[in-house]
N, CA, C and O atoms as a MOPAC input file, in Angstrom:
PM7 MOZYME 1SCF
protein

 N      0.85400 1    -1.17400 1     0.00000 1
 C      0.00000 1     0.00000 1     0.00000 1
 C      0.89700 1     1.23300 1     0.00000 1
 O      1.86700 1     1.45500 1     0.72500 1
 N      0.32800 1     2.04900 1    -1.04300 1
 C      0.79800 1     3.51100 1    -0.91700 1
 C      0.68100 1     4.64700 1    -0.06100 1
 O     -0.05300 1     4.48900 1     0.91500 1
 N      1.04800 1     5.38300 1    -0.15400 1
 C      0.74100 1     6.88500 1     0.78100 1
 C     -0.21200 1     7.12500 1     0.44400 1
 O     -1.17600 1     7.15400 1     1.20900 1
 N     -0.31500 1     7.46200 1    -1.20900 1
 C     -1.48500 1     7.98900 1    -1.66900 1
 C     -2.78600 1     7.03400 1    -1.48100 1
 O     -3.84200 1     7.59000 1    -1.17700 1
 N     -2.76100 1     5.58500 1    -1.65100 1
 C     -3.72600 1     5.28100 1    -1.43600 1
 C     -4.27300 1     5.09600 1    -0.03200 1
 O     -5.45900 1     4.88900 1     0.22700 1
 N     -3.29200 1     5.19400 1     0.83700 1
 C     -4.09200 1     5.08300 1     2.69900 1
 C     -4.51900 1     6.78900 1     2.28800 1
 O     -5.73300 1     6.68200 1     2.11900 1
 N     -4.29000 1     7.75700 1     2.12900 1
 C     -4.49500 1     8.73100 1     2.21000 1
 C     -6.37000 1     8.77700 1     1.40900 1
 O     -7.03200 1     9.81300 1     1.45700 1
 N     -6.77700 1     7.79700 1     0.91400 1
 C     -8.15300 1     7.78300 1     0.08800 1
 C     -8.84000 1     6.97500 1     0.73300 1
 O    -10.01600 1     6.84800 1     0.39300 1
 N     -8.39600 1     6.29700 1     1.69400 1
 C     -9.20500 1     5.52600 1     2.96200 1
 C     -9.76000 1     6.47100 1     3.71000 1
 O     -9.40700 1     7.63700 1     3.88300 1
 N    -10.96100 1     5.67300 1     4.28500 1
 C    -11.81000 1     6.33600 1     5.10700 1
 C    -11.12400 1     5.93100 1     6.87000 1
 O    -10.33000 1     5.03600 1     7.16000 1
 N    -11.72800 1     6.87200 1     7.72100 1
 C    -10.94000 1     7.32900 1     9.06300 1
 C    -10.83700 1     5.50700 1     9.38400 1
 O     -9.79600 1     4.88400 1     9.59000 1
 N    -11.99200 1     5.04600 1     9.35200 1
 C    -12.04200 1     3.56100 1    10.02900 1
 C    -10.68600 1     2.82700 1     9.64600 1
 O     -9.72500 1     2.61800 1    10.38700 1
 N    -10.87800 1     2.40600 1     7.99000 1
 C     -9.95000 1     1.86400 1     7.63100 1
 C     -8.45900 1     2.42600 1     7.76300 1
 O     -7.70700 1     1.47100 1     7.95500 1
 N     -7.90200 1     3.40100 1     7.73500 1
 C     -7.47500 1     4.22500 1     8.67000 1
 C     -6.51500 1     3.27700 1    10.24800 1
 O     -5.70400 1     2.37700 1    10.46600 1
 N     -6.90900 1     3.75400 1    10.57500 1
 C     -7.51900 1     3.32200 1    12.38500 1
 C     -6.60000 1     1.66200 1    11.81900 1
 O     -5.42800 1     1.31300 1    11.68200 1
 N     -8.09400 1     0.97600 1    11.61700 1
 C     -7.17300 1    -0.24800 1    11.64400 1
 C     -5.68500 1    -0.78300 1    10.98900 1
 O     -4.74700 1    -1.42800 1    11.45900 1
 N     -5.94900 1    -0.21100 1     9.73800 1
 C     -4.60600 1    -0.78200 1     8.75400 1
 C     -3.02100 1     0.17000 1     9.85900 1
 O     -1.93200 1     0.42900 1     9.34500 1
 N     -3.28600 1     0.39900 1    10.92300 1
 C     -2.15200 1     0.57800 1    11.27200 1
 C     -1.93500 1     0.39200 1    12.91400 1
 O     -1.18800 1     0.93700 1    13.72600 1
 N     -2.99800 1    -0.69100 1    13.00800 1
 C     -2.54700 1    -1.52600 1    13.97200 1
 C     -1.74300 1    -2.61100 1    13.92000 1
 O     -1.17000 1    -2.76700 1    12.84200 1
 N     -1.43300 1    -3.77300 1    15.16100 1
 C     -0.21600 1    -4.82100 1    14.70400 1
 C     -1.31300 1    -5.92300 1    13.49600 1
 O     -0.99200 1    -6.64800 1    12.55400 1
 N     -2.51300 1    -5.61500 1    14.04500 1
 C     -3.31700 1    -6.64400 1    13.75300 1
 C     -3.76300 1    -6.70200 1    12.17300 1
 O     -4.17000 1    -7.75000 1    11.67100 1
 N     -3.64900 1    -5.51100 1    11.46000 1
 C     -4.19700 1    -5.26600 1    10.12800 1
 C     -5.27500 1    -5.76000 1     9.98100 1
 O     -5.47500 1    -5.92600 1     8.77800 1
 N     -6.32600 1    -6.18500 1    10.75500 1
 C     -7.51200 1    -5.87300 1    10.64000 1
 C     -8.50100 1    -5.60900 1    10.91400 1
 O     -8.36700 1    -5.03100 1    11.99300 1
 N     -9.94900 1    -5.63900 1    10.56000 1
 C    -11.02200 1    -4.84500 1    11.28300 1
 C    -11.01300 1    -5.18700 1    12.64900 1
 O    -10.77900 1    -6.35200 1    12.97100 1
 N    -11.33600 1    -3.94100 1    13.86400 1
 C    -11.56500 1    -4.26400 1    14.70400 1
 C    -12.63900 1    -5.55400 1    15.29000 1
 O    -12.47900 1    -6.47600 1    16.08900 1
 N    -13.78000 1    -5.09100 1    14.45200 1
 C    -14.84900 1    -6.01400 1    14.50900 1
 C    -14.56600 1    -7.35200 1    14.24500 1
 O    -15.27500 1    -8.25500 1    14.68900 1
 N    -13.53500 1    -7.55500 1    13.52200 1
 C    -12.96800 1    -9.30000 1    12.82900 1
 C    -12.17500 1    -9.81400 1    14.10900 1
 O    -12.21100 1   -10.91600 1    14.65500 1
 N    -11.29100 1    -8.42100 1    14.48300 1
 C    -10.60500 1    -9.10600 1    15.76300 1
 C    -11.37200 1    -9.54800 1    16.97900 1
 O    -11.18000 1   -10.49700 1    17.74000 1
 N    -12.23200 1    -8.67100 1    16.96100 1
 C    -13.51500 1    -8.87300 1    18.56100 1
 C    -14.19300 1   -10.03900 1    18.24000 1
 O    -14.25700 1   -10.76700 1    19.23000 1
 N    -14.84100 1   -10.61600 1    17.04900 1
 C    -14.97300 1   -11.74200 1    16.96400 1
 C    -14.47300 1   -12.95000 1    17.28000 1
 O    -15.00100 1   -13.88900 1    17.87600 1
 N    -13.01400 1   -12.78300 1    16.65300 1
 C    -12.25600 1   -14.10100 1    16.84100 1
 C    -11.89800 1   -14.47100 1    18.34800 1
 O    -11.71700 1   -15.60800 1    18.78500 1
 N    -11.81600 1   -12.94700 1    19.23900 1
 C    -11.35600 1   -13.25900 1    20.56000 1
 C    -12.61200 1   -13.84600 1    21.06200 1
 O    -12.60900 1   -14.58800 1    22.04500 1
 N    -14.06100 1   -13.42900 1    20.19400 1
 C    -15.17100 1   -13.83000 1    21.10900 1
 C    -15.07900 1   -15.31100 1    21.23600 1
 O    -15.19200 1   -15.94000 1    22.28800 1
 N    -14.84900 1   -15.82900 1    19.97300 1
 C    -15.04000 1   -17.44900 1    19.54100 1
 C    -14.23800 1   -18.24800 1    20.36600 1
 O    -14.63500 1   -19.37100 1    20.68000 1
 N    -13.02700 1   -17.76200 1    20.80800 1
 C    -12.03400 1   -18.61000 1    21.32600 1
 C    -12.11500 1   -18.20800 1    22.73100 1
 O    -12.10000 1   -19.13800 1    23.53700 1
 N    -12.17500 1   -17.34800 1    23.06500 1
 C    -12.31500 1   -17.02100 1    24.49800 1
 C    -13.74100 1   -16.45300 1    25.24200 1
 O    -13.89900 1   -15.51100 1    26.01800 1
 N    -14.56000 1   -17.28100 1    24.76000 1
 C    -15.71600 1   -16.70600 1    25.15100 1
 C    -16.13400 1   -16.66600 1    26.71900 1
 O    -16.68600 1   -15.68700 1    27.22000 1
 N    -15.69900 1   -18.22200 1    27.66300 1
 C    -16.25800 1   -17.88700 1    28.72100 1
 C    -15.43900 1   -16.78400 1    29.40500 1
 O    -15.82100 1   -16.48900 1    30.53700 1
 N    -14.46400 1   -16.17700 1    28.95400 1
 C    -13.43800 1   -14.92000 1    29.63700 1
 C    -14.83400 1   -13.96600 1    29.23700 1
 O    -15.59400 1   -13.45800 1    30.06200 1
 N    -14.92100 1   -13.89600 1    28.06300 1
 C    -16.61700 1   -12.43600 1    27.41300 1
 C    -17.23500 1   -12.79100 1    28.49900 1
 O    -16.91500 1   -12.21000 1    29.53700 1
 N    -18.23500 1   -13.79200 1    28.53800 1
 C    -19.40100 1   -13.70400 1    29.65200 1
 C    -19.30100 1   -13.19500 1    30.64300 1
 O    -20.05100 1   -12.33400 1    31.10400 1
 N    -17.91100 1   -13.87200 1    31.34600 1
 C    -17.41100 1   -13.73300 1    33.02300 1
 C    -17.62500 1   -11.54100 1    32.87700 1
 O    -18.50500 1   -10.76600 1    33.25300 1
 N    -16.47300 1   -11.38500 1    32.24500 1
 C    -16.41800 1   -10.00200 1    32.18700 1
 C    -17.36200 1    -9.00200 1    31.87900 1
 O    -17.30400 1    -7.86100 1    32.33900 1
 N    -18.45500 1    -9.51700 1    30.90600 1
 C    -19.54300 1    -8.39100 1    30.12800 1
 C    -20.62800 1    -8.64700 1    31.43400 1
 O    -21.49700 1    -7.81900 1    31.70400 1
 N    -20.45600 1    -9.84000 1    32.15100 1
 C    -21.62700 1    -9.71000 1    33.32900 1
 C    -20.92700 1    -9.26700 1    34.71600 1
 O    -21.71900 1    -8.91900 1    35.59100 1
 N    -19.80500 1    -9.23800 1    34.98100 1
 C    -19.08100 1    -8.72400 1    36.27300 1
 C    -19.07200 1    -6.53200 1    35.88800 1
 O    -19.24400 1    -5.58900 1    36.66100 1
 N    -18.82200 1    -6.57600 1    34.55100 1
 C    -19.55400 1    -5.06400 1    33.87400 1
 C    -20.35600 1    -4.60500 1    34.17700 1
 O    -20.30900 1    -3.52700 1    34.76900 1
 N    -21.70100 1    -5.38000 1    33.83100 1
 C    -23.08500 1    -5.40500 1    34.17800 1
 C    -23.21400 1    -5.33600 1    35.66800 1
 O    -23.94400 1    -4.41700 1    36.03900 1
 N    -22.72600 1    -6.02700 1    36.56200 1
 C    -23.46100 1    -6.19100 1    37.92700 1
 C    -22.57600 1    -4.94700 1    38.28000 1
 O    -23.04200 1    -4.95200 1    39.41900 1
 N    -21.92600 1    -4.15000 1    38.30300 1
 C    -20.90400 1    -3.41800 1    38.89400 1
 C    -21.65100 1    -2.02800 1    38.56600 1
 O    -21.91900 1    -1.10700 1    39.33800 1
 N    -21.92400 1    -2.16600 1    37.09100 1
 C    -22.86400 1    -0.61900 1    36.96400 1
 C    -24.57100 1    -0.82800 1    37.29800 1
 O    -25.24700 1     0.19100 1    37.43900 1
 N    -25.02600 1    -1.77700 1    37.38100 1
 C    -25.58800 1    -2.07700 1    37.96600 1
 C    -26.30400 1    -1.89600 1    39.51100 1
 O    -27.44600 1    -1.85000 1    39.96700 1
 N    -24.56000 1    -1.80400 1    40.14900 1
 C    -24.74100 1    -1.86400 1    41.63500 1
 C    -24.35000 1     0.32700 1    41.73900 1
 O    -24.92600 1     0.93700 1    42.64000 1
 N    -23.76600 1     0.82200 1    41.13100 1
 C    -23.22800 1     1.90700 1    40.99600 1
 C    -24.39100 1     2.29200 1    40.42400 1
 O    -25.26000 1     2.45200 1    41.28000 1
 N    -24.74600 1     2.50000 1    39.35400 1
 C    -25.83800 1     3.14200 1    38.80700 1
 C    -27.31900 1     2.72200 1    38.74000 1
 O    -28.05500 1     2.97100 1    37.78500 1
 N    -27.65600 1     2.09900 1    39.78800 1
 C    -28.45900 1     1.35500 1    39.50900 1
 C    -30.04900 1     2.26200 1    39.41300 1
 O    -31.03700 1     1.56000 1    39.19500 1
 N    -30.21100 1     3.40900 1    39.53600 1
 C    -31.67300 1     4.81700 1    39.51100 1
 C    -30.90400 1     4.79600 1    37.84000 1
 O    -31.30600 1     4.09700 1    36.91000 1
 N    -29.88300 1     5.62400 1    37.79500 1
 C    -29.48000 1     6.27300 1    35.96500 1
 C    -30.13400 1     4.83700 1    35.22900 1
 O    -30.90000 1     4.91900 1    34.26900 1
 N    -29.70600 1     3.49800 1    35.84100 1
 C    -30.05500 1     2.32100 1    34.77900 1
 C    -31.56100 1     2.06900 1    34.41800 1
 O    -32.03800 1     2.26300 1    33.30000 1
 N    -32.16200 1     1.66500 1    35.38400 1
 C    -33.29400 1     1.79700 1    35.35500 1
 C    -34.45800 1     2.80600 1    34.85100 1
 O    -35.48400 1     2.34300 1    34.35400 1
 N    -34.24800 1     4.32500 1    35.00900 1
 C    -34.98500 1     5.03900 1    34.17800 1
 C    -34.22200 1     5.36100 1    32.66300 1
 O    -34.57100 1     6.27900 1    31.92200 1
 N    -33.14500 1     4.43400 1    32.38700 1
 C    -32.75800 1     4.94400 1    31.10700 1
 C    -33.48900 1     3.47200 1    30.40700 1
 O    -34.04300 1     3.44800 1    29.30800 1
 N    -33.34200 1     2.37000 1    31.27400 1
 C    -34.30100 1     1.31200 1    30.54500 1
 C    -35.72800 1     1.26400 1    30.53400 1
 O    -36.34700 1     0.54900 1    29.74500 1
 N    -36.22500 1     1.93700 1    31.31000 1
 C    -37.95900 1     2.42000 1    31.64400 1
 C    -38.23900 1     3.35400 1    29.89800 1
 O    -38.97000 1     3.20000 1    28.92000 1
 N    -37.41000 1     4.08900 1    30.23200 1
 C    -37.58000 1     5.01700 1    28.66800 1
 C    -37.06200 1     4.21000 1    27.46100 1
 O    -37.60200 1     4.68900 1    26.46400 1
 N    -36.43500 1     3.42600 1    27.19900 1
 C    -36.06000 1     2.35000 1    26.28500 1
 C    -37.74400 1     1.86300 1    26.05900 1
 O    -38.69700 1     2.29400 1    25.41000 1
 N    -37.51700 1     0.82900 1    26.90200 1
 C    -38.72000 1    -0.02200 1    27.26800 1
 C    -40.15800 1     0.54000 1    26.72200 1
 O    -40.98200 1    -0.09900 1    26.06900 1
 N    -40.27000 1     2.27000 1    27.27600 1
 C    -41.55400 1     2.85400 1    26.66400 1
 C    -41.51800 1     3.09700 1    24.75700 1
 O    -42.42600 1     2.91500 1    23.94500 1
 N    -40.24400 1     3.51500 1    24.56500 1
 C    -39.82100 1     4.02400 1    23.22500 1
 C    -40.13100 1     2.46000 1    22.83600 1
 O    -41.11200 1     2.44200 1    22.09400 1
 N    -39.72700 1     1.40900 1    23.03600 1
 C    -39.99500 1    -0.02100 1    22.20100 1
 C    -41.07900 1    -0.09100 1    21.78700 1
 O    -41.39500 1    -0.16800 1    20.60000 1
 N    -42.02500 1    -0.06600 1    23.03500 1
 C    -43.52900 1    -0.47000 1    22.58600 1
 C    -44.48300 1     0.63900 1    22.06100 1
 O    -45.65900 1     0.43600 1    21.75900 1
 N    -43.69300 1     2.11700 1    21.96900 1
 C    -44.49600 1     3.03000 1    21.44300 1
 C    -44.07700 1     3.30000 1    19.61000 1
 O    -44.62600 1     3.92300 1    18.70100 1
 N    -42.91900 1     2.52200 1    19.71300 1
 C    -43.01700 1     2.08200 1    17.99600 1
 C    -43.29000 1     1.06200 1    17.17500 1
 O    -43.28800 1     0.85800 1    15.96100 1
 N    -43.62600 1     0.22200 1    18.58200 1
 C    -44.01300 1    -0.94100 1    17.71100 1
 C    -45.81000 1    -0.75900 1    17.45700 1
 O    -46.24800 1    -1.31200 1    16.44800 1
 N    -46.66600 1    -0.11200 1    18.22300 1
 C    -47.81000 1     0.47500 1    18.29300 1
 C    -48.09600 1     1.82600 1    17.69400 1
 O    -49.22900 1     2.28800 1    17.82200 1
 N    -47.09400 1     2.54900 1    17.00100 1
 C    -47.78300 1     3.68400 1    16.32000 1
 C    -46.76600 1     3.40600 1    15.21000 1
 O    -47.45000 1     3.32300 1    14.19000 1
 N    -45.65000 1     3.24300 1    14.93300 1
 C    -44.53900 1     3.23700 1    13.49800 1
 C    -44.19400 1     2.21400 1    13.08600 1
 O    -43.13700 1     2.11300 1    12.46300 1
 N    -45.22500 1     0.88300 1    13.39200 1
 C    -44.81400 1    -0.15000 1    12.83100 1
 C    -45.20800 1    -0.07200 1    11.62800 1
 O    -44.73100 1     0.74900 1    10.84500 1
 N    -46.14400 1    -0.92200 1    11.30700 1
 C    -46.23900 1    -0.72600 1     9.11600 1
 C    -47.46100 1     0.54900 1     9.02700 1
 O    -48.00800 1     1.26000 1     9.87000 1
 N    -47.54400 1     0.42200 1     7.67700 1
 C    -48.52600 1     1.09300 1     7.62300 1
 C    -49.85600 1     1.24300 1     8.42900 1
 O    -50.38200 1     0.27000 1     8.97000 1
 N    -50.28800 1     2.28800 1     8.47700 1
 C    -51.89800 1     2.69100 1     8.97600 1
 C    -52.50800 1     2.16800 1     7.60000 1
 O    -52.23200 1     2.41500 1     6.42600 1
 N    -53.58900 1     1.22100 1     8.31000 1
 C    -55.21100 1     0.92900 1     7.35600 1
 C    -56.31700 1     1.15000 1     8.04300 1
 O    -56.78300 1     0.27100 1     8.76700 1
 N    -56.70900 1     1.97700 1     7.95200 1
 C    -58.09300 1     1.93500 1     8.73700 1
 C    -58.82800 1     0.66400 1     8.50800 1
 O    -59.00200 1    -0.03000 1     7.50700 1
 N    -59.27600 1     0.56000 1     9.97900 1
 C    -60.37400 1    -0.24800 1    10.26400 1
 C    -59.96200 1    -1.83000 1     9.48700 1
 O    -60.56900 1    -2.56400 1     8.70800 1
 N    -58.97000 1    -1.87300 1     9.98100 1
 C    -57.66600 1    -2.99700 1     9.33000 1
 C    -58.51400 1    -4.66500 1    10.21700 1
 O    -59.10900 1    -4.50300 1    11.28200 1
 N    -58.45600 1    -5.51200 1     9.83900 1
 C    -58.90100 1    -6.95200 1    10.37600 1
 C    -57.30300 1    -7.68400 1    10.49200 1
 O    -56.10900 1    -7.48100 1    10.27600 1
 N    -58.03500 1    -8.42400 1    10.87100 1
 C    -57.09400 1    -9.59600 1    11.05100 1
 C    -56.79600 1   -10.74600 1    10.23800 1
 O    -57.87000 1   -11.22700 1     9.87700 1
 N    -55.66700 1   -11.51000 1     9.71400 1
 C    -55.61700 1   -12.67400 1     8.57800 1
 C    -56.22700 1   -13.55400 1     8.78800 1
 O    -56.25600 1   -14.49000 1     7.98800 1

């Protein structure tokens, strides 16, 4: 690879092509997932219980408002409006 052509890459590609790894982050987070997964679980849930135990008011009304936003698009922006619509 050239100057000129890293220079026509976008920031991402960027970023990675000049790590040790040369490649996508996302390819690398995978492979560590596959091979080392029960290390992921242990850690993404010792994460979880920790902000959890620390934030646990911020968590909860930020998932209360999740939670409302879910079911208020699945009830007004799901498919189209038909009036007076039946059932299959």
């Amino acid at each position: 690879m050239t100057w000129k052509e890293w220079l026509k890459y976008g920031i991402y590609k960027k970023l990675w092509s000049l790590t040790p790894i040369n490649r996508p982050f996302t390819y690398w987070l995978r492979d560590t997932w596959h091979r080392l997964e029960g290390i992921w679980i242990i850690g993404l849930v010792a994460i979880g219980a920790l902000l959890g135990h620390w934030l646990w008011d911020l968590i909860f009304w930020f998932l209360l408002v999740f939670a409302l936003g879910y079911i208020a698009g699945h009830l007004f922006w799901g498919k189209e409006y038909i009036p007076n619509q039946r059932g299959e």
